[in-house]
C-alpha positions as CSV (number, residue, x, y, z in Angstrom):
1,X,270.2,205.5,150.4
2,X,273.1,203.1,150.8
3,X,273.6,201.1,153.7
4,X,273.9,203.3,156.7
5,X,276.7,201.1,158.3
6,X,278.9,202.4,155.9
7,X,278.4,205.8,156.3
8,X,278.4,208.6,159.3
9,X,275.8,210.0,161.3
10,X,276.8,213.2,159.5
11,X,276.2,211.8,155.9
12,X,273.2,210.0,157.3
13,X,271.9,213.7,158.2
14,X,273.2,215.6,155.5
15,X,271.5,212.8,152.9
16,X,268.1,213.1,154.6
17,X,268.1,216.8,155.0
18,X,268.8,217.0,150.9
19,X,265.8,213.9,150.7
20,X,263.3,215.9,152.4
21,X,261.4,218.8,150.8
22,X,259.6,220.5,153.9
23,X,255.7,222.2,153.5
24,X,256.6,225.5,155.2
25,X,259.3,227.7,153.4
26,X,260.2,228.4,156.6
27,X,261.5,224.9,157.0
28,X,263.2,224.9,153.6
29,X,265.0,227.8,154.3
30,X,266.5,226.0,157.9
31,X,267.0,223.1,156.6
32,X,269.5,225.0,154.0
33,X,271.4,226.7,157.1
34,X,271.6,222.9,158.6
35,X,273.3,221.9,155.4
36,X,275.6,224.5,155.6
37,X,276.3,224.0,159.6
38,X,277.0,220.1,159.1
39,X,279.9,221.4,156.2
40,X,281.3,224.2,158.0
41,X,281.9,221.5,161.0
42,X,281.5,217.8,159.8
43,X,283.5,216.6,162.6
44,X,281.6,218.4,165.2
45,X,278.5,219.0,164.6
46,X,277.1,216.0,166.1
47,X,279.0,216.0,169.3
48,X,277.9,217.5,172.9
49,X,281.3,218.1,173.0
50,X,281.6,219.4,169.6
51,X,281.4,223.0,170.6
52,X,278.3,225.6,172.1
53,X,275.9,224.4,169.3
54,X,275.6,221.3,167.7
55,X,272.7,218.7,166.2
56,X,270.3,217.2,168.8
57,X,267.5,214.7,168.2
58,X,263.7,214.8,168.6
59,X,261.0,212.0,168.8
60,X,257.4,213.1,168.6
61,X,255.6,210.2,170.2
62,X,252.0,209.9,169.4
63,X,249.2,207.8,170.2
64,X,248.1,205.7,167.0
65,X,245.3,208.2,165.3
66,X,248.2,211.4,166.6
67,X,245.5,212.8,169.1
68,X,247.7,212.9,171.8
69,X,251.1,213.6,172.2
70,X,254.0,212.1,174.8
71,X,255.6,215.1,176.1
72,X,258.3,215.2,179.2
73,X,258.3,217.8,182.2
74,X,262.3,218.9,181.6
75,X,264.3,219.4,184.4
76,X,266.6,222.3,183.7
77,X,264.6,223.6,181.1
78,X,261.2,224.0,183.5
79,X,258.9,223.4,180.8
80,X,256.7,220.4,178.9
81,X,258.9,219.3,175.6
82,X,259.0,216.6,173.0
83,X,261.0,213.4,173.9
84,X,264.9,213.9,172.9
85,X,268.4,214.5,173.1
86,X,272.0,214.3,172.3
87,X,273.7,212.0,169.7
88,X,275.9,209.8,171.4
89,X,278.7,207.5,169.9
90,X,277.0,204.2,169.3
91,X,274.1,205.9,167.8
92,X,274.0,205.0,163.8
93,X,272.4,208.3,163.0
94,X,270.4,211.5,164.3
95,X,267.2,209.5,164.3
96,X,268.6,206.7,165.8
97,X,269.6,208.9,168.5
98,X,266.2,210.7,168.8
99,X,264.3,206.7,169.2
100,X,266.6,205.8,171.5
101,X,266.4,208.8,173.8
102,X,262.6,208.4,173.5
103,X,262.7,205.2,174.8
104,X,265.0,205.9,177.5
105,X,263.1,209.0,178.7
106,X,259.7,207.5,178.7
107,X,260.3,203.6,179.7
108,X,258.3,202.5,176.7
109,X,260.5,199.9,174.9
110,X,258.5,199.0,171.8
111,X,257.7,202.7,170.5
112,X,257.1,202.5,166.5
113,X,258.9,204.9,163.8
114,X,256.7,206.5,161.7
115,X,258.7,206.4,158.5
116,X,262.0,207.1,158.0
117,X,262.2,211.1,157.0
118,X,262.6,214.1,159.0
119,X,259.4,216.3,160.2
120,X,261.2,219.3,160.9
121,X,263.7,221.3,162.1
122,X,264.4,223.4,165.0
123,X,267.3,225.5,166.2
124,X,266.7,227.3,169.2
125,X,268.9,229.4,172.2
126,X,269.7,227.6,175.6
127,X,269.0,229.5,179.2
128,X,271.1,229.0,182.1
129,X,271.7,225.8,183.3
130,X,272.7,224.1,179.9
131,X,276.4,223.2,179.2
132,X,275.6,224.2,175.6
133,X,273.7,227.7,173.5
134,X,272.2,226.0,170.6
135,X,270.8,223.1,170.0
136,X,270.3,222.7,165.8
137,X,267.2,220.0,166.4
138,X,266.1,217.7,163.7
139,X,262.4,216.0,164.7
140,X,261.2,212.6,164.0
141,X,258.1,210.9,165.5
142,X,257.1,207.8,166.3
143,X,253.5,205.6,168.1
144,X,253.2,204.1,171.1
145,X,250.4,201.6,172.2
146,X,247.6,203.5,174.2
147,X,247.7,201.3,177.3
148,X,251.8,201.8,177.5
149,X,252.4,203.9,180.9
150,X,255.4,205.8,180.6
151,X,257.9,206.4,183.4
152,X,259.7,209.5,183.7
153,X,263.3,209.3,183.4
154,X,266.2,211.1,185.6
155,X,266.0,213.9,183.1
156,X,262.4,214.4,183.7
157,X,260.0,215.4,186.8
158,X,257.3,213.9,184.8
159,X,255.6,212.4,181.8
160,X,252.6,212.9,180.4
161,X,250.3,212.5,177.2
162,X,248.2,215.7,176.1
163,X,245.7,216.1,173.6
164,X,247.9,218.0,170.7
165,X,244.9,220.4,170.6
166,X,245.2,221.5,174.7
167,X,249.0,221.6,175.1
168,X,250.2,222.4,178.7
169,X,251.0,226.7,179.8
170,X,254.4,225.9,179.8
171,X,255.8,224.8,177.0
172,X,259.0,226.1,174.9
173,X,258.1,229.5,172.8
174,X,256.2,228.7,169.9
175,X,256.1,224.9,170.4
176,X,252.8,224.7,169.7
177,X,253.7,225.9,166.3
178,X,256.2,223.3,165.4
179,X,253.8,220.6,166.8
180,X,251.4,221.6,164.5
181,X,254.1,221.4,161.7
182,X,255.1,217.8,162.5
183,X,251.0,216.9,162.3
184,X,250.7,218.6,159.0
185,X,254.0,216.9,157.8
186,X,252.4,213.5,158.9
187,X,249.4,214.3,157.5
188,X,251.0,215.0,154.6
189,X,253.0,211.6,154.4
190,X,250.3,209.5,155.6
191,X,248.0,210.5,152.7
């Protein structure tokens, strides 16, 4: 890929998205409809402000041999979720925005990418209490070191590690699902 200080977060995207070729067909076939959200708004797209949906960024934080999983107590939302959030500005890209936002909501500073590509995609409906409808997620994970405690941040009421086998009750709809996607893409990669 060419340098990314050159380009946009929205290039960044749209070049990863077309790099990746998901397991699930399921996948494939949303990663297609992100392709054709990022050209129907370019501008947009990756801005809270950009209109009722736009591109959000996940960070699946694992321990080192991905038997447990970092997840975050949400406040509006009420339920356990992977570590994330909105691109902002200064962010270089979506996963730039989806480390960053991990560090930030867990207070662990030196959390390491695993690789470069996407893990998945995820566009889901937003209750009450968001600003916002859609959220058009694109996942990325990273390690943390065992012994690193995180702290929740204002977003969350707590955080926690789980085994990625005994998730929490409440958890988004079908989240166990797409957690189990992101291990077999990783599993996949790591091969």
């Amino acid at each position: 890929m060419p340098d990314s200080a050159l380009r946009s977060p929205t290039d960044d995207l749209i070049d990863r998205l077309r790099a990746w070729t998901p397991l699930a067909p399921g996948q494939a076939m949303l990663r297609d409809e992100y392709l054709d959200f990022l050209a129907d708004s370019p501008g947009a797209a990756l801005r809270r402000d950009g209109g009722p949906e736009h591109v959000t960024g996940s960070c699946f934080v694992f321990t080192p041999d991905l038997a447990q999983v970092l997840l975050c107590f949400h406040r509006k939302g009420r339920f356990w979720v992977q570590l994330g959030g909105h691109v902002e500005s200064a962010d270089a890209s979506v996963a730039a925005a989806a480390y960053r936002e991990a560090r930030e909501e867990c207070g662990i500073a030196d959390l390491v990418p695993l690789g470069p590509g996407i893990l998945d995609v995820d566009r889901h409906t937003l209750g009450g209490g968001f600003r916002c409808s859609a959220h058009w997620d694109v996942g990325f994970a990273a390690v943390a070191r065992p012994e690193a405690a995180p702290v929740a941040s204002d977003e969350s009421d707590d955080v926690a590690w789980w085994p990625v086998d005994a998730l929490p009750e409440n958890v988004p709809p079908h989240f166990d699902r797409r957690l189990a996607g992101v291990l077999a893409e990783l599993a996949h990669r790591l091969d």
